[in-house]
ZANU-765341 format. One record per residue (C-alpha): residue number from 1; residue in three letters; z, y, x. Coordinates in pm, whole numbers. Layout:
<atoms>
ATOM vexgu zase     zz     yy     xx
ATOM   NUM  ALA      Z      Y      X
...
</atoms>
This chain:
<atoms>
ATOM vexgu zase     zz     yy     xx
ATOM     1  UNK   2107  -7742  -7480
ATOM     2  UNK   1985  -7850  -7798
ATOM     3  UNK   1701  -7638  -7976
ATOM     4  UNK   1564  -7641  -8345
ATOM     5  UNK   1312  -7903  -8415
ATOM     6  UNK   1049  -7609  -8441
ATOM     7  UNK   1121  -7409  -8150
ATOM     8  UNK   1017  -7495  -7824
ATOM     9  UNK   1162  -7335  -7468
ATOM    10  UNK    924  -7150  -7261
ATOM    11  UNK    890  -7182  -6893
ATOM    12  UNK    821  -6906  -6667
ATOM    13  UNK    703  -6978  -6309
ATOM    14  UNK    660  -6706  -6043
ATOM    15  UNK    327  -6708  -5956
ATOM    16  UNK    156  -6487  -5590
ATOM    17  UNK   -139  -6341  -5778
ATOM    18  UNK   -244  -6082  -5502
ATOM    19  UNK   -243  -6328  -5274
ATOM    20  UNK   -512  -6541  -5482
ATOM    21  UNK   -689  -6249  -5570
ATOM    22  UNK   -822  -6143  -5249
ATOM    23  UNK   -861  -6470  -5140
ATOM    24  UNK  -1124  -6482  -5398
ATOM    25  UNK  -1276  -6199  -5328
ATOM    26  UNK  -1311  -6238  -4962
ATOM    27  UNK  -1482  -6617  -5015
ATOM    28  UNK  -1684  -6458  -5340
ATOM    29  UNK  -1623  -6748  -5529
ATOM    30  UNK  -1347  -6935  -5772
ATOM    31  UNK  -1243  -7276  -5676
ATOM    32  UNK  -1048  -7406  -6000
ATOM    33  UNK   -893  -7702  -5768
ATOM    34  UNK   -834  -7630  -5413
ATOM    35  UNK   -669  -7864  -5189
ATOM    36  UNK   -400  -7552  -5110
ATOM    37  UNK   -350  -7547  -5488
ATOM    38  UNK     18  -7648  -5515
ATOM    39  UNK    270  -7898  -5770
ATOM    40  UNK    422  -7585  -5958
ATOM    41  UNK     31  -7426  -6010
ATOM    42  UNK    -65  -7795  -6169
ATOM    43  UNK    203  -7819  -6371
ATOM    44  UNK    201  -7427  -6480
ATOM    45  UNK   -204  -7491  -6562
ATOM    46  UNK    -70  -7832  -6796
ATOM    47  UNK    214  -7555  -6973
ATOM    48  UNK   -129  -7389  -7105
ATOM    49  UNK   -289  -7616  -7208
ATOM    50  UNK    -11  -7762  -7392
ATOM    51  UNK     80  -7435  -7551
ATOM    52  UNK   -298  -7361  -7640
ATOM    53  UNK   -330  -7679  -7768
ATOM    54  UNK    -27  -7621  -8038
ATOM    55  UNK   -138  -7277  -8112
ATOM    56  UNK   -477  -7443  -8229
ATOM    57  UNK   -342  -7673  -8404
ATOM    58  UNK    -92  -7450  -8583
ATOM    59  UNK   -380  -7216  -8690
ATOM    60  UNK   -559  -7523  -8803
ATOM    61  UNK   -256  -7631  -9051
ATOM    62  UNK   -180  -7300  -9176
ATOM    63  UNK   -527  -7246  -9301
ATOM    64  UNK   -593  -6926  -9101
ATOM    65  UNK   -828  -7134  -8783
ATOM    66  UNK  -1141  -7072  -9016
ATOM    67  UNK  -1069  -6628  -9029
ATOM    68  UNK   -911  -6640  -8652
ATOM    69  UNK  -1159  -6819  -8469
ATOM    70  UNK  -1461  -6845  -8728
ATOM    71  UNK  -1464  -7198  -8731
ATOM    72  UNK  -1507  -7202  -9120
ATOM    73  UNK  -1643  -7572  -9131
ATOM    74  UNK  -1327  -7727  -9012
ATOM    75  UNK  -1128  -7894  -9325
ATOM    76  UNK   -788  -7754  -9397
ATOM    77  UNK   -537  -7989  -9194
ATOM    78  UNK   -182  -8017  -9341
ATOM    79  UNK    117  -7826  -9143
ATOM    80  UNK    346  -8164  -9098
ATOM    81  UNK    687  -8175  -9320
ATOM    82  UNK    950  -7991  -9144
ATOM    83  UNK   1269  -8236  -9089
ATOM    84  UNK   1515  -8163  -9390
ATOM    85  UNK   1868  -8111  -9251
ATOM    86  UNK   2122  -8335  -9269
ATOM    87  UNK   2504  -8356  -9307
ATOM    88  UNK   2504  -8624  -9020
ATOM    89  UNK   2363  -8365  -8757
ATOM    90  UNK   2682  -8135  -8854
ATOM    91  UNK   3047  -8237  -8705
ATOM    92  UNK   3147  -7931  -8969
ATOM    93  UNK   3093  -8210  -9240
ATOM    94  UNK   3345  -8423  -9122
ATOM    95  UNK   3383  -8828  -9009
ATOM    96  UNK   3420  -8933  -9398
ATOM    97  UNK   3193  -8984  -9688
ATOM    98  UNK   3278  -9028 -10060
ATOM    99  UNK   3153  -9263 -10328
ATOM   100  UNK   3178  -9050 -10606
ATOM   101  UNK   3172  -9359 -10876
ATOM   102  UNK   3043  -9253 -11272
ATOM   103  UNK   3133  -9500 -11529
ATOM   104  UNK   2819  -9452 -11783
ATOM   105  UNK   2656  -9540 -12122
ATOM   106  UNK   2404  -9368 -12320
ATOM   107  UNK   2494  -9019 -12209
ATOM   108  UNK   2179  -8922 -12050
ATOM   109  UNK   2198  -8526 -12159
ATOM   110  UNK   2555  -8517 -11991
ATOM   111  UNK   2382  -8695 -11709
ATOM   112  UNK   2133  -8487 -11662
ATOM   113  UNK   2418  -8182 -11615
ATOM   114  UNK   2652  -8386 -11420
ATOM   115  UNK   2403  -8542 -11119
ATOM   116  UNK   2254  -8216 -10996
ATOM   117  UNK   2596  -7991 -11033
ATOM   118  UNK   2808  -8219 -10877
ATOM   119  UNK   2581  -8251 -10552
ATOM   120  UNK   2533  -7924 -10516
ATOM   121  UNK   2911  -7846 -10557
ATOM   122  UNK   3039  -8085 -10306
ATOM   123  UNK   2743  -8016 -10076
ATOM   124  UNK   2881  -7666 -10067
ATOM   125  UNK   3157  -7775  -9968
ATOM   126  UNK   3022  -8014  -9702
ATOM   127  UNK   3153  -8322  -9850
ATOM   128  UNK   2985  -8653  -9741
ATOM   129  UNK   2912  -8816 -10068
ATOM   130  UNK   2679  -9045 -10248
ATOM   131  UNK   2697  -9058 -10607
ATOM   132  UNK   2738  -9419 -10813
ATOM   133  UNK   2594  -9422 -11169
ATOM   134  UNK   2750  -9763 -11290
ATOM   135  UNK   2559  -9819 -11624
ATOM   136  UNK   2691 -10051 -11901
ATOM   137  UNK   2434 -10231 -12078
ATOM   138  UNK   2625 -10538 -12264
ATOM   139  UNK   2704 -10533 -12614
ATOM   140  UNK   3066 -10489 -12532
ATOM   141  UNK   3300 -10193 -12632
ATOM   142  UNK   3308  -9979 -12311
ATOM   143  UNK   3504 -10001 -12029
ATOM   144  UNK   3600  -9753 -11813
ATOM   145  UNK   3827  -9938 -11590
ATOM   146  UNK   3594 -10229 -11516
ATOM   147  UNK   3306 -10005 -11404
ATOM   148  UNK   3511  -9813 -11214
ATOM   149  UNK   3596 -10173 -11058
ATOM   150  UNK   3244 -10200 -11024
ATOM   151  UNK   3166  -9954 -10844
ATOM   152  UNK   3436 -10000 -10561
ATOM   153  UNK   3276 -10340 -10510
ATOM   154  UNK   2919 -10224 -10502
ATOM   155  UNK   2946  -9873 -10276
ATOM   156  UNK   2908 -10055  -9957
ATOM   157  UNK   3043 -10019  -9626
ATOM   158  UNK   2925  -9647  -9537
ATOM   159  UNK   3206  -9508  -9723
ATOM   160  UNK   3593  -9505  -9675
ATOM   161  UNK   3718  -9293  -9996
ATOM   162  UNK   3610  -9274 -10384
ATOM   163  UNK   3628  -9057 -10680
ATOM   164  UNK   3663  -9173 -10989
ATOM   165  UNK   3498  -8927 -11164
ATOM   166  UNK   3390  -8851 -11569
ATOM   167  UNK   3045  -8765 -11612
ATOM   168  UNK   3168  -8474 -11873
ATOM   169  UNK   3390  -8263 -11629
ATOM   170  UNK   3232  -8018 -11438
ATOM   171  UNK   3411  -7845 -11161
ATOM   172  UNK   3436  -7472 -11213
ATOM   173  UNK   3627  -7376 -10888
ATOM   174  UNK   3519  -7406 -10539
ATOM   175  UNK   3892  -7379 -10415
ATOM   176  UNK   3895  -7772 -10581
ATOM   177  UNK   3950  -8013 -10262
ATOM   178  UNK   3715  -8345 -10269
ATOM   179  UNK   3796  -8409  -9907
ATOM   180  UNK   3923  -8731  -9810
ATOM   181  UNK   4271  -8847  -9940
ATOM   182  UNK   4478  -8940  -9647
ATOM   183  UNK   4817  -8911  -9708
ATOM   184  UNK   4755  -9081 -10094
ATOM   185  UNK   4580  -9055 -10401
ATOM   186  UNK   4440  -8702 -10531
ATOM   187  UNK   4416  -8609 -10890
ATOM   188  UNK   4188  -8335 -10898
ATOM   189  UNK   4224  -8271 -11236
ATOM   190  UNK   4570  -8228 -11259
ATOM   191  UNK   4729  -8186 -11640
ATOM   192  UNK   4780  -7820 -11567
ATOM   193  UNK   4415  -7792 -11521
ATOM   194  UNK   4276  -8001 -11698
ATOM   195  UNK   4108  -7877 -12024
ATOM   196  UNK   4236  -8115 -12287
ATOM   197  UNK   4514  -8341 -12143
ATOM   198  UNK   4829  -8198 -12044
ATOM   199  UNK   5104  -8491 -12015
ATOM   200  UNK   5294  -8551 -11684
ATOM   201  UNK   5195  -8913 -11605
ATOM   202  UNK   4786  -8814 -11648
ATOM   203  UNK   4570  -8974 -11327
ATOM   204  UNK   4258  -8972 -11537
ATOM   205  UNK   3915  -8739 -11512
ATOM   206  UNK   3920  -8689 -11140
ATOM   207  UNK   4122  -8853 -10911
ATOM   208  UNK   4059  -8934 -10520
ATOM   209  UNK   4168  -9293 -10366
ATOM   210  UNK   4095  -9463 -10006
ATOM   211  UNK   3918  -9765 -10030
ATOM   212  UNK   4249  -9898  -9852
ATOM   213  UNK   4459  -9747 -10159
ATOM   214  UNK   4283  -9848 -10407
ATOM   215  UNK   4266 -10204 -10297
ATOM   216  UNK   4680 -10186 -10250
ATOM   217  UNK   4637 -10142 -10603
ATOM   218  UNK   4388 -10427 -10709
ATOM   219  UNK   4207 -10182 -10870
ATOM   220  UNK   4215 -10117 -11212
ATOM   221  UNK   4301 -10334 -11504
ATOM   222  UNK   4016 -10507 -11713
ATOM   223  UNK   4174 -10505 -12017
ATOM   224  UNK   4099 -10135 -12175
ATOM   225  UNK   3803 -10213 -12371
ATOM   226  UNK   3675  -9849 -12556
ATOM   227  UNK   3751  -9497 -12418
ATOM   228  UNK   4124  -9398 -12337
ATOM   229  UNK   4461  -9563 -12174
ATOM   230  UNK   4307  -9739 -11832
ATOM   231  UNK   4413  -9443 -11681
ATOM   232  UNK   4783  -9479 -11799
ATOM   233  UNK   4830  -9814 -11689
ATOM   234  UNK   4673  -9704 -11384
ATOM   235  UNK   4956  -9429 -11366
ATOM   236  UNK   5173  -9780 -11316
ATOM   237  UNK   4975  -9951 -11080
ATOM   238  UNK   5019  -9632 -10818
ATOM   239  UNK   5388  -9608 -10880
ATOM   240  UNK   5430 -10004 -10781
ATOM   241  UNK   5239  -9961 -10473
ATOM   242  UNK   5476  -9713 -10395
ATOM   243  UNK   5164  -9441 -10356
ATOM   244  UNK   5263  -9085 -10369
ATOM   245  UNK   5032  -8910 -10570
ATOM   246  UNK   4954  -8541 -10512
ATOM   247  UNK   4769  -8258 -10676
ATOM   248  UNK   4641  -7942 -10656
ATOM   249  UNK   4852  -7606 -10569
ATOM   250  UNK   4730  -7241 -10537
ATOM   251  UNK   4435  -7290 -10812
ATOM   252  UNK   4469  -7021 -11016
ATOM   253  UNK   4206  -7071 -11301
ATOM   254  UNK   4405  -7292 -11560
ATOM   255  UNK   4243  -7441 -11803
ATOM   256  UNK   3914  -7330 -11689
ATOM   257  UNK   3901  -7452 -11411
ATOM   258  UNK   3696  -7749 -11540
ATOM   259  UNK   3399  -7736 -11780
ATOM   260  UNK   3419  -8020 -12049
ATOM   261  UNK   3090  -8082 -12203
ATOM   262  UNK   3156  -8429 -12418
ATOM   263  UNK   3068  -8480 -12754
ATOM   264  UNK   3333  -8679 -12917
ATOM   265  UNK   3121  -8765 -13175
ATOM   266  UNK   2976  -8973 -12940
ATOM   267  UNK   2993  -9364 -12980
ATOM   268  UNK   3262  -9386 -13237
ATOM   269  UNK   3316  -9743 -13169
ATOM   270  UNK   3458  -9658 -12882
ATOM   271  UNK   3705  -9412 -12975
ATOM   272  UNK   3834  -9687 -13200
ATOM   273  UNK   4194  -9772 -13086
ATOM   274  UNK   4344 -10142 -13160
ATOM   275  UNK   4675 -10206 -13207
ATOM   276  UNK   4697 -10482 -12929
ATOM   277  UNK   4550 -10288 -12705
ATOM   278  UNK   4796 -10008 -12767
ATOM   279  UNK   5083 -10223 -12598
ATOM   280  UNK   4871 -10301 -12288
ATOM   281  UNK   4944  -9897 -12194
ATOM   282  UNK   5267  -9956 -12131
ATOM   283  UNK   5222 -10257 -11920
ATOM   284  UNK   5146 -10302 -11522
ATOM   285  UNK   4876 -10592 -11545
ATOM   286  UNK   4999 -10798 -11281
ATOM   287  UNK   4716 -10964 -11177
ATOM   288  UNK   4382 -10811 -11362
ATOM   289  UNK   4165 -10639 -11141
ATOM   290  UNK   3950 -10605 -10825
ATOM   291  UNK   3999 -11013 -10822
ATOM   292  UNK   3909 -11084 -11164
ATOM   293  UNK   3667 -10814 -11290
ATOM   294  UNK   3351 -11060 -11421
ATOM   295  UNK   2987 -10896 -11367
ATOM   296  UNK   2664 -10902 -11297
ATOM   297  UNK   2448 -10610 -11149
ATOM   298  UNK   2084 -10643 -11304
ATOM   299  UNK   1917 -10409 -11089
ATOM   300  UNK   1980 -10104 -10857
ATOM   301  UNK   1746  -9771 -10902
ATOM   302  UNK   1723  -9472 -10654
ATOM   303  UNK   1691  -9211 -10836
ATOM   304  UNK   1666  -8851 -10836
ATOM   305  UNK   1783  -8558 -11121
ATOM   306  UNK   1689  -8216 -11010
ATOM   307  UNK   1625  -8320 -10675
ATOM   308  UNK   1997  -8440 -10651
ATOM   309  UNK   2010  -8823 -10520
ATOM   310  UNK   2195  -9115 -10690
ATOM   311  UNK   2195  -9499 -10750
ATOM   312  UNK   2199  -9586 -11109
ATOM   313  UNK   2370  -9952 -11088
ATOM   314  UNK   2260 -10131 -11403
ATOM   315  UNK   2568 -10371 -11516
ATOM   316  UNK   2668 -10630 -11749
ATOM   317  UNK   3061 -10679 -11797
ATOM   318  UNK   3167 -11013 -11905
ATOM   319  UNK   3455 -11004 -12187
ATOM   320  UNK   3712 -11339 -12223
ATOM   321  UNK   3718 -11293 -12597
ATOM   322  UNK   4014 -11511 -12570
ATOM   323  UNK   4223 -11275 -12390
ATOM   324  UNK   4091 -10909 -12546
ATOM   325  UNK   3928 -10996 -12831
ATOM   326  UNK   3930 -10645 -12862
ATOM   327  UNK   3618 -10606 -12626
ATOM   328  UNK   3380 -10669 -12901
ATOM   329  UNK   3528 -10492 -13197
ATOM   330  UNK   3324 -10340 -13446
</atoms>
């Protein structure tokens, strides 16, 4: 049987007191080791000692040794850290874990929101997770698709499913499944649900891949340099991996079932759209991708927001002017 790191069994032992007693009394002395003193009295004498000895040095930690036993000169000892739980000593978690991947720049408020909420929301729901801030620090328009990228080559082997997840959309209902995608991709944030876009072929804000999926699907394209589109293409990409996509049913909530907290004024560079870019939409990029997506990773920070955990991956993209020389538009 397994007990709680701060409870301890008790034994009992049957002990012939009487019997001791008047022996005792008839010899008018105590002998505290007698050759007819037997295994179970030994080891019953140890249990004491053991249990006195944690009792002292409980009183000692808690600060109460100096009133209980008036040893006021004794310094206050530290009680030592009690073991935080952990999702890997519960089977109720499940055998999976997410890497919930962020493409970021700049939006450090929306950060700030996002990190803490989201880890408390999935931890709710027991979801094994570890959440990917993939930071873009070139001079390049951003790109949502390429981070994303990023981030699938960077989570390491500890995880077997992603979320591509915005940093602006905060679940509102707990009825929302992050579990692991088996059967094929998830889109959480399903157009019906979603709080500003409502078209058919929509796979952007949320959406749920295995590692094994997403790879069928090289990933997404490079190409989608400022906010908006990636996701479209990627709409392709699923359908010619012959992926069945699925979504959520029974939610009840609507529209607000998400909470969108973006401020589109934000980095009006990238909200730009370029007309050469507006034909890539429509296109499946047959070979952009996991293979070709150029970076470097200048450092890796473990952070913590609110006392929610997550690794802020600092990144430069590289751009081939050549081919999207709309990566560096002004």
């Amino acid at each position: 049987m397994m007990y709680s790191s701060r409870r301890k069994p008790v034994l009992y032992f049957k002990d012939d007191r009487r019997g001791e007693s008047q022996r005792l009394q008839r010899h008018g002395e105590v002998h505290f080791l007698s050759r007819k003193c037997t295994v179970w009295k030994l080891f019953g004498l140890c249990m004491l000692f053991v249990l006195g000895s944690l009792l002292l040095v409980q009183l000692t930690c808690s600060g109460d040794m100096s009133q209980t036993v008036g040893y006021s000169h004794l310094p206050h000892q530290p009680c030592p850290a009690e073991r935080p739980s952990s999702s890997a000593d519960d089977p109720s978690w499940g055998p999976h874990k997410m890497a919930l991947i962020v493409p970021f720049r700049e939006r450090f408020e929306e950060l700030l929101i996002f990190v803490p909420y989201i880890h408390t929301f999935l931890n709710k729901k027991k979801i094994r997770h570890k959440i990917l801030i993939i930071n873009q620090l070139d001079h390049f328009r951003f790109n949502r698709a390429s981070l994303i990228n990023v981030g699938f080559m960077e989570s390491g082997n500890d995880t077997d499913y992603i979320a591509m997840h915005d940093v602006d959309l905060l679940p509102q209902n707990e009825d929302l499944d992050y579990g692991f995608p088996n059967e094929g991709p998830f889109h959480v944030a399903s157009p019906e649900l979603h709080p500003l876009y409502h078209y058919k072929t929509y796979v952007g804000g949320i959406l749920l891949l295995t590692k094994k999926h997403y790879q069928l699907c090289n990933g997404m394209s490079n190409r989608f340099w400022g906010w908006g589109r990636e996701d479209d293409e990627f709409f392709r990409r699923l359908k010619a991996a012959d992926l069945k996509l699925f979504r959520p049913t029974g939610i009840t909530t609507g529209t607000k079932t998400f909470r969108h907290i973006h401020d589109p004024a934000w980095r009006k560079r990238d909200q730009k759209r370029i007309a050469a870019q507006k034909q890539e939409q429509f296109k499946v990029d047959p070979e952009g991708g996991l293979t070709n997506v150029r970076y470097k990773v200048e450092s890796r920070q473990e952070v913590t927001i609110s006392g929610a955990p997550c690794t802020v991956i600092n990144t430069f993209l590289e751009c081939d002017v050549s081919l999207t020389p709309w990566c560096q538009s002004s």
